[in-house]
C-alpha positions as CSV (number, residue, x, y, z in Angstrom):
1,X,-13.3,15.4,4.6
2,X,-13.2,13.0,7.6
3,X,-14.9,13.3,10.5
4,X,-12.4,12.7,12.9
5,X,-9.7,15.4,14.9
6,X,-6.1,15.6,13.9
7,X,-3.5,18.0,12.9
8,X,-2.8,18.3,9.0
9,X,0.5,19.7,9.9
10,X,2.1,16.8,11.9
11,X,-0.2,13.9,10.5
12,X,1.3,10.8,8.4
13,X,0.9,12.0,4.6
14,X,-1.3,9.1,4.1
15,X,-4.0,10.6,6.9
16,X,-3.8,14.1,4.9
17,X,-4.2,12.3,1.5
18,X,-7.2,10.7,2.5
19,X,-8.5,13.5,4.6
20,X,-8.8,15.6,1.0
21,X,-10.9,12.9,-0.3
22,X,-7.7,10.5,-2.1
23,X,-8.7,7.1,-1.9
24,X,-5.9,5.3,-4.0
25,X,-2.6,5.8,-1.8
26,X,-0.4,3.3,-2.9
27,X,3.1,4.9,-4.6
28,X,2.4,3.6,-8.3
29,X,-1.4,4.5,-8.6
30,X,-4.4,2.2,-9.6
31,X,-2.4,0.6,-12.7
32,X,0.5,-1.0,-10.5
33,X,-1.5,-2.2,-8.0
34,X,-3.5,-4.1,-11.0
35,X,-0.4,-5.3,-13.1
36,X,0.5,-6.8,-9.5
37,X,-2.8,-8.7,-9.2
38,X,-2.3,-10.3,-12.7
39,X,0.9,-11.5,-11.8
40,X,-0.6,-13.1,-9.3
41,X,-2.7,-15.4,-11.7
42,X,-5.2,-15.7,-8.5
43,X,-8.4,-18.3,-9.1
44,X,-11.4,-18.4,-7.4
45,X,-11.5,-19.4,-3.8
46,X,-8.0,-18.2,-3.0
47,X,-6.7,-16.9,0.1
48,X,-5.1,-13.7,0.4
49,X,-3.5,-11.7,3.3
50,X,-3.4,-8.1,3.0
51,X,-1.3,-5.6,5.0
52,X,-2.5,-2.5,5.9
53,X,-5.1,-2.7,4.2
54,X,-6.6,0.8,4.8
55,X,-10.5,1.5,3.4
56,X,-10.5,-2.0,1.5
57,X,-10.1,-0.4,-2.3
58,X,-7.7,-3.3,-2.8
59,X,-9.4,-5.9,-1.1
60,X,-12.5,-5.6,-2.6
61,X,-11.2,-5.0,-6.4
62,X,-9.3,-8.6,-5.9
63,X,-12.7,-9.9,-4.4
64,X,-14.7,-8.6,-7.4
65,X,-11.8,-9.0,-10.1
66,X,-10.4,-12.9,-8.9
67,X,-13.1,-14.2,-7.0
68,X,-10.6,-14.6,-3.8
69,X,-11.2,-14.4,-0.4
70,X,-9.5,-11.7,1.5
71,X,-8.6,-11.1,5.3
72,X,-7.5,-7.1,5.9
73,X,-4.8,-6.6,8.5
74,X,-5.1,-2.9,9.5
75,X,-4.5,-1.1,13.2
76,X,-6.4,2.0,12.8
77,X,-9.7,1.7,14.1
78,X,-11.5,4.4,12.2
79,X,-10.1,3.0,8.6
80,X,-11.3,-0.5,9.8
81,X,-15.1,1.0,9.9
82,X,-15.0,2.4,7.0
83,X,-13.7,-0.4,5.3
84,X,-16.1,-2.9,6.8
85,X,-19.0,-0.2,5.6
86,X,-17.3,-0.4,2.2
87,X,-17.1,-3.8,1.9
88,X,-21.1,-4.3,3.0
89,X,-21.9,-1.5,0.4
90,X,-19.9,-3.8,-2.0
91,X,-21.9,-7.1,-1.2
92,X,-18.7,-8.9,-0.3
93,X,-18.9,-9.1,3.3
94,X,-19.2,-13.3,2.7
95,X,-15.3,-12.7,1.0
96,X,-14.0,-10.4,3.2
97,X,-12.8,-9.7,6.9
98,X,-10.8,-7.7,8.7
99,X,-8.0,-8.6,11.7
100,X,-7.4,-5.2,13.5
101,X,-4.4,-5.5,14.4
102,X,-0.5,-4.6,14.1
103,X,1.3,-6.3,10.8
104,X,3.9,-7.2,13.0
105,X,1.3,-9.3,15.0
106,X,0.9,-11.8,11.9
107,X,2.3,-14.6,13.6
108,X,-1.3,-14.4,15.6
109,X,-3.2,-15.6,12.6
110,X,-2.9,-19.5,12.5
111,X,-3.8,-19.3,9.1
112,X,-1.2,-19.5,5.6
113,X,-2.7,-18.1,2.7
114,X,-1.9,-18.6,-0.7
115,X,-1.0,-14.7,-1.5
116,X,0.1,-12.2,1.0
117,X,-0.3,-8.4,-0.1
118,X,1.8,-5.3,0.8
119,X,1.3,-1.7,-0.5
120,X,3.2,1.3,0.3
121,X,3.8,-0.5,4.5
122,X,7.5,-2.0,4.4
123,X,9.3,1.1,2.9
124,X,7.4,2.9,6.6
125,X,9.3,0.5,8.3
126,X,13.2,0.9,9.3
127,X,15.6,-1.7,8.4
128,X,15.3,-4.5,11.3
129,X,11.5,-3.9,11.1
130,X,11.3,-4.4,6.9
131,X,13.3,-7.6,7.9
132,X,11.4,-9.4,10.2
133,X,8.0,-8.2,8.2
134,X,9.8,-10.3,5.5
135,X,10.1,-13.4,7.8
136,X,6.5,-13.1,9.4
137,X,4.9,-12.8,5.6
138,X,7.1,-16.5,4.4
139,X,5.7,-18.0,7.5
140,X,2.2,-16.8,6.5
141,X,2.2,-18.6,3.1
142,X,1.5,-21.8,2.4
143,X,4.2,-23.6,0.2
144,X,4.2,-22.5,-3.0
145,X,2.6,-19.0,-2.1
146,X,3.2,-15.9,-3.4
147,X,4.2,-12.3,-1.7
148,X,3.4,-9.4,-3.7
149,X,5.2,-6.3,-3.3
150,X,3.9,-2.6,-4.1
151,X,6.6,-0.2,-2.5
152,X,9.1,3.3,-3.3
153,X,12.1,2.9,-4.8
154,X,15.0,5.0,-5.1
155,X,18.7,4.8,-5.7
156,X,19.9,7.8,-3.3
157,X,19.8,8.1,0.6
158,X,19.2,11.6,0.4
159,X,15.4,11.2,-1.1
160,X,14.6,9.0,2.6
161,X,15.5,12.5,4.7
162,X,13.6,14.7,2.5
163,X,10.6,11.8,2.7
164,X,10.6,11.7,5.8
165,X,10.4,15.2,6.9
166,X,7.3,15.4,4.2
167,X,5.1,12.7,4.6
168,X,5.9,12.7,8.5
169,X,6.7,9.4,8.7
170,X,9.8,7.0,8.3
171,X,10.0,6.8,4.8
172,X,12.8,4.7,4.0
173,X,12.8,3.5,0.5
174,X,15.3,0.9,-0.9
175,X,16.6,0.3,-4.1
176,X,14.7,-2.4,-6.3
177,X,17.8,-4.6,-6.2
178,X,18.3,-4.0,-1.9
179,X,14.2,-5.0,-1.8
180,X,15.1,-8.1,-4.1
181,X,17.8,-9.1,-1.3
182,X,15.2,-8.7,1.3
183,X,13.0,-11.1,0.0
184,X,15.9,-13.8,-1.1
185,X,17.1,-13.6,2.6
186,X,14.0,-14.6,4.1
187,X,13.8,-17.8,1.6
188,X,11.9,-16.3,-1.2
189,X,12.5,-16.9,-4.7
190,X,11.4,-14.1,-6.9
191,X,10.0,-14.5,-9.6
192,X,9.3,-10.3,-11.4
193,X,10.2,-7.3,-10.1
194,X,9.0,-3.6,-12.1
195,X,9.3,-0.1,-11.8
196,X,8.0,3.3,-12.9
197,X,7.9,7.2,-11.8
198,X,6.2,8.1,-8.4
199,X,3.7,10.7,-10.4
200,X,0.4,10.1,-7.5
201,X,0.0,13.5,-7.4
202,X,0.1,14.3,-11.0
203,X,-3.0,15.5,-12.5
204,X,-3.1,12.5,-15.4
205,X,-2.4,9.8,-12.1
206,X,-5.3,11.6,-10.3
207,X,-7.5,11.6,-13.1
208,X,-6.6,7.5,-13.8
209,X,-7.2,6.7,-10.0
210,X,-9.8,8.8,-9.0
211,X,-12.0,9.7,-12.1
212,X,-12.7,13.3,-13.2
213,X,-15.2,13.6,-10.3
214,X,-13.1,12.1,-7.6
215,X,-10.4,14.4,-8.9
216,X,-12.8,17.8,-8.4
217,X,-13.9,16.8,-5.4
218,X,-9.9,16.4,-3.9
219,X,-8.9,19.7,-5.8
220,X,-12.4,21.4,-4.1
221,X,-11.2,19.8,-0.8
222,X,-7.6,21.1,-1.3
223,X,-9.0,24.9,-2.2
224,X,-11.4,24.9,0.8
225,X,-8.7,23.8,3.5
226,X,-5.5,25.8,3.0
227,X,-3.9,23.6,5.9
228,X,-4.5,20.4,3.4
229,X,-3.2,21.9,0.5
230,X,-0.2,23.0,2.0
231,X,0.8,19.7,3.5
232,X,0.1,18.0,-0.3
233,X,1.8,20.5,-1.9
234,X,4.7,19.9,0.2
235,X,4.6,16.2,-0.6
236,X,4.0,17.2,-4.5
237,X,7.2,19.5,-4.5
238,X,9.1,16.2,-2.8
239,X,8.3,14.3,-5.4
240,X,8.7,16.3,-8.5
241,X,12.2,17.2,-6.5
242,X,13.6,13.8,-6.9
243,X,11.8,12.5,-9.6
244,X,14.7,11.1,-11.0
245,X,15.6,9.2,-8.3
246,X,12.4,8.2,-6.6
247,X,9.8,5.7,-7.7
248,X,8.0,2.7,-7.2
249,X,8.7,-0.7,-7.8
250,X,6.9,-4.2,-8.3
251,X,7.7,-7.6,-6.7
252,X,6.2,-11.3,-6.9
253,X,8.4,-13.8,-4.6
254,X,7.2,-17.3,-3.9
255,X,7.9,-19.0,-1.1
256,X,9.3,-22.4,-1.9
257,X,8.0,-25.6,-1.6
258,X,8.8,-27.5,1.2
């Protein structure tokens, strides 16, 4: 459990996830994020921008995993601490910092990187927002860059409403072929896109992500605070509900050479 005050039944469903001990929170679980990375093909010494970037899980497994140096954009003050604690436990604090800051305040990092990250931030954002996000992250790569995309997909309006109202948030998926016109009208070329089911709350998902331990400790979490399990189970139901038409999907768009 955190340590810090809020309301289980009005907080984002990403707070509520992690307040019951989740630590992987992107839509498509430990094994997209990773098929993203080797798209990638990132070498040693590489720079990469990541959005949100939370407690640092991803940051640090492309530190340890490519040998690439990583600069976290996150707002939330708390989830910066812990994710500079996480990264000094890890030994990478020489390969990775942290900007706190808005993601729509990129355009204050003079920097271009040769891979920007984004997991599970742009579908939060509503349509005028997603665009200029698209712009801000093409002016943040060097030539030749890449943007890698980890978001939900979904092929029915009906799934943002009922997203929304569970996750307490604006939800507002895309399909993978509106998130592919996105990236082309910013000046991307993109390169591979995937998908697969939005199963993160599925026992097999939570056993893959979190291990059987991590997985006991969020059910014991989950049995101990009724106001928790209520607001996951909520977001379970929501899932299961429009399985058929709710996912996640993959991107890798390059900016082009100027």
């Amino acid at each position: 459990m955190t340590t810090y005050s809020f309301n289980p039944k009005t907080a984002p469903g990403h707070q509520v996830l992690a307040a019951a001990g989740k630590t992987i929170l992107r839509p498509g679980g430990e094994a997209a994020s990773q098929q993203l990375f080797a798209w990638a093909e990132c070498s040693p010494g590489d720079r990469v921008l990541e959005l949100a970037s939370s407690f640092g899980v991803s940051a640090i497994a492309l530190a340890r995993n490519f040998g690439v140096n990583v600069v976290g954009v996150e707002q939330n003050s708390e989830s910066v601490q812990r994710a500079r604690e996480a990264v000094r436990e890890a030994g990478l604090s020489d390969r990775i910092s942290f900007f706190e800051a808005s993601i729509f305040n990129l355009d204050q990092l003079e920097e271009r990187f040769d891979v920007v990250l984004a997991e599970a931030i742009l579908t939060m954002q509503a349509p005028a927002g997603k665009a200029k996000l698209f712009r801000l992250i093409y002016d943040r790569l060097k030539p030749g860059g890449v943007f890698l995309s980890h978001e939900m997909i979904t092929s029915t309006s009906e799934v943002s409403e009922a997203l929304a109202a569970s996750l307490r948030v604006n939800a507002q998926p895309l399909t993978a072929e509106a998130w592919r016109e996105l990236a082309q009208e910013a000046g991307f070329a993109v390169q591979r896109q995937d998908s697969g089911p939005m199963d993160l709350l599925d026992l097999s998902r939570l056993i893959q992500d979190e291990g059987v331990m991590g997985t006991v400790k969020f059910a014991s979490n989950l049995i101990l605070h009724p106001e928790l399990r209520d607001r996951i189970l909520e977001m379970r139901q929501v899932f299961h509900q429009y399985r058929s038409s709710l996912g996640y999907g993959l991107m890798v768009a390059q900016r082009q050479p100027d």
